[in-house]
C-alpha positions as CSV (number, residue, x, y, z in Angstrom):
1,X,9.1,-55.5,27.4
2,X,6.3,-58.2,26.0
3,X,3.0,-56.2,26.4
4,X,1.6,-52.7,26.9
5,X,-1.6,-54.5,28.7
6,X,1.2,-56.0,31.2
7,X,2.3,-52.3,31.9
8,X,-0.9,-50.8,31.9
9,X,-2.3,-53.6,35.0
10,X,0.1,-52.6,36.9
11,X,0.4,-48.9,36.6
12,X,-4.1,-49.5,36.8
13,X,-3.8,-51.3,39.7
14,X,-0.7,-49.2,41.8
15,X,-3.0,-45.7,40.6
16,X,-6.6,-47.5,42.0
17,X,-4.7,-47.9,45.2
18,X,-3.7,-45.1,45.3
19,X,-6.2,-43.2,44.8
20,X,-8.7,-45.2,47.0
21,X,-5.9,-44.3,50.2
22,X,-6.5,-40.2,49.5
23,X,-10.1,-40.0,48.7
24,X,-10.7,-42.0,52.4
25,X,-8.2,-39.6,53.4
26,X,-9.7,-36.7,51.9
27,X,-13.6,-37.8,53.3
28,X,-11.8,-38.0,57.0
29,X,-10.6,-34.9,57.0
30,X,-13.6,-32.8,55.2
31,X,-15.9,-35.0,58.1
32,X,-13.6,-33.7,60.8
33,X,-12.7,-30.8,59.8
34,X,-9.8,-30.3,61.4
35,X,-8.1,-28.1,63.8
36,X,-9.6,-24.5,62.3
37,X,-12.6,-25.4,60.4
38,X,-13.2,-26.3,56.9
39,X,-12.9,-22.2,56.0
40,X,-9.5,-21.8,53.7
41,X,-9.1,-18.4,52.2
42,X,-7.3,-19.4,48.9
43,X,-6.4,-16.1,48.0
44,X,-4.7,-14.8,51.2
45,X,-1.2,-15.8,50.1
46,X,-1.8,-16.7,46.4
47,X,0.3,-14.5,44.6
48,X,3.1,-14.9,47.3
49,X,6.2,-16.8,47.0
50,X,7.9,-18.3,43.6
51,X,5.4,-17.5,40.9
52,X,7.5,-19.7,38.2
53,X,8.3,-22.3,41.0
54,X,4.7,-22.5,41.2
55,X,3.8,-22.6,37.6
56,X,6.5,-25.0,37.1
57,X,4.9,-27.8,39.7
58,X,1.5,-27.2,38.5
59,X,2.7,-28.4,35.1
60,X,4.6,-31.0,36.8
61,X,1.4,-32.2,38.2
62,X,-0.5,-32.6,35.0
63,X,2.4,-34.5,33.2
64,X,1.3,-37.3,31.1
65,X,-1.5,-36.8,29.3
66,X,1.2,-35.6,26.5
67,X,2.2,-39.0,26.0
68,X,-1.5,-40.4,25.3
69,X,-0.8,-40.0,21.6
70,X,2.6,-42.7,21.7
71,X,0.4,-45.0,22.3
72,X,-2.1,-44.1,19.1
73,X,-0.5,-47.5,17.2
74,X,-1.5,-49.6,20.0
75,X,-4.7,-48.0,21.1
76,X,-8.2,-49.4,19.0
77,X,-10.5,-46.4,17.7
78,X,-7.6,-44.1,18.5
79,X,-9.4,-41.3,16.8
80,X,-11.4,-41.4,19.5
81,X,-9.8,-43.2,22.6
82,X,-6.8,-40.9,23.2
83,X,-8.6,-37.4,23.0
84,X,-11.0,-38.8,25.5
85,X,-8.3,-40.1,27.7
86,X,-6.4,-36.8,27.1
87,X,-9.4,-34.9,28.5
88,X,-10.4,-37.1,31.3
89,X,-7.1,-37.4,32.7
90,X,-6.6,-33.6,32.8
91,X,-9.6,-33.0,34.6
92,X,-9.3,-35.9,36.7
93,X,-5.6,-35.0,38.0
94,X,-6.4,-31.3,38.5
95,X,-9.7,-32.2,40.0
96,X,-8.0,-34.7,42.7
97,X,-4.7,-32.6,43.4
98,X,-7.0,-29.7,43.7
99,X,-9.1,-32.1,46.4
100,X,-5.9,-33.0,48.1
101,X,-4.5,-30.0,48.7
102,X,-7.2,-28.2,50.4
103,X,-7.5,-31.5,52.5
104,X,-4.2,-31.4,53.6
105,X,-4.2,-27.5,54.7
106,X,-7.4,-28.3,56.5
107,X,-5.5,-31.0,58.1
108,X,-2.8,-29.0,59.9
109,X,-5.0,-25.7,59.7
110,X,-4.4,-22.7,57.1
111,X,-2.3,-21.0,60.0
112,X,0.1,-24.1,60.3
113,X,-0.2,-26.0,57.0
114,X,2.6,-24.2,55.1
115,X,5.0,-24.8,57.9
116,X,4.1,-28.5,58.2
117,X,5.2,-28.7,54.5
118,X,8.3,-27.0,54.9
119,X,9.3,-29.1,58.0
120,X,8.9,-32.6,56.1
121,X,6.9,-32.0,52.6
122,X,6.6,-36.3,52.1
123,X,6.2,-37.2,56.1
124,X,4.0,-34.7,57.1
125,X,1.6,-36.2,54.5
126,X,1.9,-39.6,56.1
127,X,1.2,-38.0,59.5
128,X,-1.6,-36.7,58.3
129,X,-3.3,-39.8,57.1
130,X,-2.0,-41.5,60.2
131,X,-4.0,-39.2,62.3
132,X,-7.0,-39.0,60.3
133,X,-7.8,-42.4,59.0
134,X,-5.9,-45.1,61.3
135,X,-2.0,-45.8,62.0
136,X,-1.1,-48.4,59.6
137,X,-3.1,-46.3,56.9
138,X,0.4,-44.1,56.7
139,X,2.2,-47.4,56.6
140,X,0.4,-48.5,53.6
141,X,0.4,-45.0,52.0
142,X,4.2,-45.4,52.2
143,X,4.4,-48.1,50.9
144,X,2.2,-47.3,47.9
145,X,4.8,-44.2,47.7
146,X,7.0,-46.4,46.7
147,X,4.9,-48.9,44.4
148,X,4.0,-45.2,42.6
149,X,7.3,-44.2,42.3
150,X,8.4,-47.6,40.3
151,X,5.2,-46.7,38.4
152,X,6.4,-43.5,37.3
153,X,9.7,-45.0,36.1
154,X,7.8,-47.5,34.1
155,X,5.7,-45.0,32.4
156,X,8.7,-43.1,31.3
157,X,10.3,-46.0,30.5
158,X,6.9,-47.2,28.1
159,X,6.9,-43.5,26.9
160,X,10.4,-43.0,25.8
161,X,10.1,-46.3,24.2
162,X,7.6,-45.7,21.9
163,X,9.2,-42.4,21.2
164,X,12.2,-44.6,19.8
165,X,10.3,-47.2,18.4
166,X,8.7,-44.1,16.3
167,X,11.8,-42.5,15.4
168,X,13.4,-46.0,14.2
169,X,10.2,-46.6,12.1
170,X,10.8,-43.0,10.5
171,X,14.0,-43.8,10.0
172,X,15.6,-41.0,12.0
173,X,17.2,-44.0,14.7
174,X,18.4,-47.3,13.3
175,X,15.6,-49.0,12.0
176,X,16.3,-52.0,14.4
177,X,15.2,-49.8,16.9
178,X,11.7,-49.5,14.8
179,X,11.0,-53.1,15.0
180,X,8.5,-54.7,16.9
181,X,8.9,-58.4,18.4
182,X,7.6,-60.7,15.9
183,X,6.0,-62.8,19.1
184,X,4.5,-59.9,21.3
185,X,4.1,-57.3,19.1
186,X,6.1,-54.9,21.4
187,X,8.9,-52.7,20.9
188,X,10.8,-54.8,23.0
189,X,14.4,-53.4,21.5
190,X,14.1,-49.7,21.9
191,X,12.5,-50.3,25.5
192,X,15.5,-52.1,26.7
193,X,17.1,-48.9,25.6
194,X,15.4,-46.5,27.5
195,X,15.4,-48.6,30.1
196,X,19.1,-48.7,30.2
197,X,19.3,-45.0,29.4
198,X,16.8,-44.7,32.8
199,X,19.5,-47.0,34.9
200,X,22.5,-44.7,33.5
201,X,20.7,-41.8,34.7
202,X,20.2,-43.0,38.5
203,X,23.6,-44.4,38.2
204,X,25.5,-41.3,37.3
205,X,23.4,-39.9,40.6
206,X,24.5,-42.5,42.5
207,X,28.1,-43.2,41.5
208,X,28.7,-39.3,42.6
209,X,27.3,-39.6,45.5
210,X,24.6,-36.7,45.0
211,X,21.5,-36.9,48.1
212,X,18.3,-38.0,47.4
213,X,16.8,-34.7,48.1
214,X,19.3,-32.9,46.3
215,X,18.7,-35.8,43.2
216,X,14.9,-35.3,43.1
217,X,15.1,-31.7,43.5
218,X,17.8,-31.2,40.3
219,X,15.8,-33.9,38.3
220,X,12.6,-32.8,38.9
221,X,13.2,-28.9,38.3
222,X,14.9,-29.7,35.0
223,X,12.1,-32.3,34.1
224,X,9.6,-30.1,34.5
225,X,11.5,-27.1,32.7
226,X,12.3,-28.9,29.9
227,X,8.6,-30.9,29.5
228,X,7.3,-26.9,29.3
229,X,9.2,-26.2,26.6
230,X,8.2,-29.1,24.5
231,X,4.5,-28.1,25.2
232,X,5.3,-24.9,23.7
233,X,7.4,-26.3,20.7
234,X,3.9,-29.3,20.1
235,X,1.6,-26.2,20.8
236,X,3.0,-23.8,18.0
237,X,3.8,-27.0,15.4
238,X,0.1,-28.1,16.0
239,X,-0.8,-24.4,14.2
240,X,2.0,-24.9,12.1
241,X,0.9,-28.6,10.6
242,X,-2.5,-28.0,10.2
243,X,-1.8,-24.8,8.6
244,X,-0.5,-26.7,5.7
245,X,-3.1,-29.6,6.0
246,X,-6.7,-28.5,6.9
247,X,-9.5,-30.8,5.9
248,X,-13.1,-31.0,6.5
249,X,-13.1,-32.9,10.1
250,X,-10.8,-30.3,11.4
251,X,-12.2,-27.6,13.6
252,X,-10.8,-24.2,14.5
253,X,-11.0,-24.5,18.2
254,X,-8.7,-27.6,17.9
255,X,-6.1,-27.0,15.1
256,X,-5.8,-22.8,15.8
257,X,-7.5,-21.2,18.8
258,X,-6.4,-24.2,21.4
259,X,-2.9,-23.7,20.5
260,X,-2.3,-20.5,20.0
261,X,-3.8,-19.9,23.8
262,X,-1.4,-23.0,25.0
263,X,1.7,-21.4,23.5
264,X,1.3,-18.1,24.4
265,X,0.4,-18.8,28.0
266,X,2.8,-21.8,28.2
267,X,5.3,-19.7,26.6
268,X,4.9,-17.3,29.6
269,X,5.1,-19.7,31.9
270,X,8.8,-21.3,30.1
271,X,10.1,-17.4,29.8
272,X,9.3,-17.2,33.6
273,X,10.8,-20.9,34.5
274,X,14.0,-19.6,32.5
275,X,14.8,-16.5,34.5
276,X,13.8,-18.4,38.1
277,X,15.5,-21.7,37.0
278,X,18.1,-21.1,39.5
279,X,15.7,-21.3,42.2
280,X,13.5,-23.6,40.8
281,X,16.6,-26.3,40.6
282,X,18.8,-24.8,43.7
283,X,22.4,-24.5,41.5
284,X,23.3,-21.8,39.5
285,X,25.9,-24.3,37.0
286,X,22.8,-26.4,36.7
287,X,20.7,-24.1,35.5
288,X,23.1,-22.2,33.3
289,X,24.0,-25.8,31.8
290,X,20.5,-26.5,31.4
291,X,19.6,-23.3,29.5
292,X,23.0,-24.2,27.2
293,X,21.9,-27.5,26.6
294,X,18.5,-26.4,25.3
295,X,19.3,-23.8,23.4
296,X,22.0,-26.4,21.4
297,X,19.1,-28.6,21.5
298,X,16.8,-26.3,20.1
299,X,19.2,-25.0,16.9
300,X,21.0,-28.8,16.6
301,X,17.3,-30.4,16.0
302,X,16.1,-27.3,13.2
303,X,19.7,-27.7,11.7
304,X,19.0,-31.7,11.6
305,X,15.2,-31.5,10.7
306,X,16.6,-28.9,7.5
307,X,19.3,-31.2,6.7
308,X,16.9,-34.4,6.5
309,X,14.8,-32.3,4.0
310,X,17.7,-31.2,1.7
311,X,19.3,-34.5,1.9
312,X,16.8,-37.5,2.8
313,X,13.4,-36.0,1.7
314,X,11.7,-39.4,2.3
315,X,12.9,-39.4,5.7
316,X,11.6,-36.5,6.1
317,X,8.3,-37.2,4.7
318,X,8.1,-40.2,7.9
319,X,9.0,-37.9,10.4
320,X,6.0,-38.2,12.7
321,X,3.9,-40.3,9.9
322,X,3.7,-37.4,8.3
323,X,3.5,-39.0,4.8
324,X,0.8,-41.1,5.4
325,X,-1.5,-37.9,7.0
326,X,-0.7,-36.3,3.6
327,X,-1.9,-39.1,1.9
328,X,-4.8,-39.6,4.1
């Protein structure tokens, strides 16, 4: 509410510990080597079971560094900061899930891994680190399970709020919502609002007595569903925008070639997520809803963005600062 550096401590620290708790993890299980060796054939089952399910958790596990840009405004030598964040937290995150999850079938053994998994995905984790690094490493690792799941929430929460606090500076929200506190400099308003919006959501859940399995499972599927398709709608305006406003410091690779691959193989990955979405969120009304809601989302937002240009042009010129990268 009062400052991104507040937010960003804690999210640091929570992640540090994190981290530090897997990579001892990971170096006591490559040392040991478990029950069948360190041998893993990736390959032997890699093109078996849900091939969008799959697609749709690896993108799951690379959320994030999206949201790098939000925080352009706030960020000094942005130009240069949040591209280097962007990559280094790509490589990072695939280059430590990768880590972890030949760890953890080395743990159990690639004969007994996938069962382990489907018998208690989250505890069988915990059993493994209990085993292979000391008992009350588990306890701490399930505690930090915790701590990293209130971390998560307050990324969103920091996310979503500066996506307000950019729409009520365009002028698309009230501009209240676009105001930053005169003391902190924060957007404190609109991240009260998503903040409430975040509490509403795990309300509803809770109010109708869903499970927490059956929660996380829904919310998850659809989060990750829907995140795809934004990719895909940033990957093709990225083409689109820069179309219209090449300048010298742009480069092909960045403003054309990048994005057309993103798109097109994103786009595969949201045509796939579409068709499986019933299995990738367990209910048939949920996915059905899901594809409605986008779709209305999809044609309400063009129909919005048109009628801003016809009838509030200098809205439209703020959309996304767009009137001062013209002018720039």
């Amino acid at each position: 509410m009062f400052n991104i550096e507040l937010s960003a401590k804690v999210l640091g620290v929570f992640m540090l510990c994190e981290m530090a708790i897997v990579l001892v993890w990971d170096a006591c299980v490559l040392a040991d080597g478990g029950p069948e060796g360190r041998s893993v054939d990736i390959f032997s089952d890699f093109f078996s079971g849900s091939f969008a399910l799959a697609m749709v958790f690896g993108a799951l596990c690379l959320t994030g560094f999206e949201s790098l840009q939000v925080f352009r405004s706030e960020t000094r030598d942005a130009a240069r900061a949040v591209p280097r964040a962007t990559y280094l937290s790509v490589t990072m995150l695939a280059g430590l899930y990768a880590l972890g999850a030949f760890c953890y079938i080395i743990s159990y053994g690639p004969s007994q891994a996938v069962a382990a998994g489907a018998e208690d995905p989250t505890g069988s984790v915990l059993s493994s680190i209990r085993i292979y690094v000391f008992s009350a490493a588990g306890d701490i690792a399930n505690v930090l399970l915790l701590t990293s799941t209130f971390a998560a929430c307050l990324a969103i929460q920091n996310i979503s709020a500066r996506y307000f606090f950019t729409l009520g500076g365009d002028g698309v929200l009230p501009a209240r919502i676009g105001r930053a506190n005169t003391k902190h400099g924060s957007p404190m308003i609109a991240a009260a609002i998503a903040g409430a919006l975040m509490l509403l959501g795990f309300g509803i859940a809770a109010l109708f007595g869903y499970s927490v399995v059956e929660t996380f499972t829904v919310l998850t599927g659809l989060g990750g569903f829907w995140l795809i398709a934004l990719w895909v709608g940033t990957s093709v305006a990225v083409v689109r925008f820069f179309h219209t406003r090449r300048t010298e410091s742009t480069r092909a690779w960045q403003v054309l070639i990048a994005p057309v691959l993103a798109a097109c193989a994103l786009g595969a990955i949201l045509v796939l997520s579409a068709i499986h979405l019933e299995e990738i969120v367990a209910s048939a009304t949920v996915a059905n809803l899901s594809l409605v809601f986008l779709a209305v989302l999809l044609i309400g937002g063009m129909a919005l963005g048109l009628w801003y240009r016809t009838n509030r042009p200098d809205t439209y010129r703020r959309i996304g600062k767009q009137a001062e990268t013209a002018d720039s």
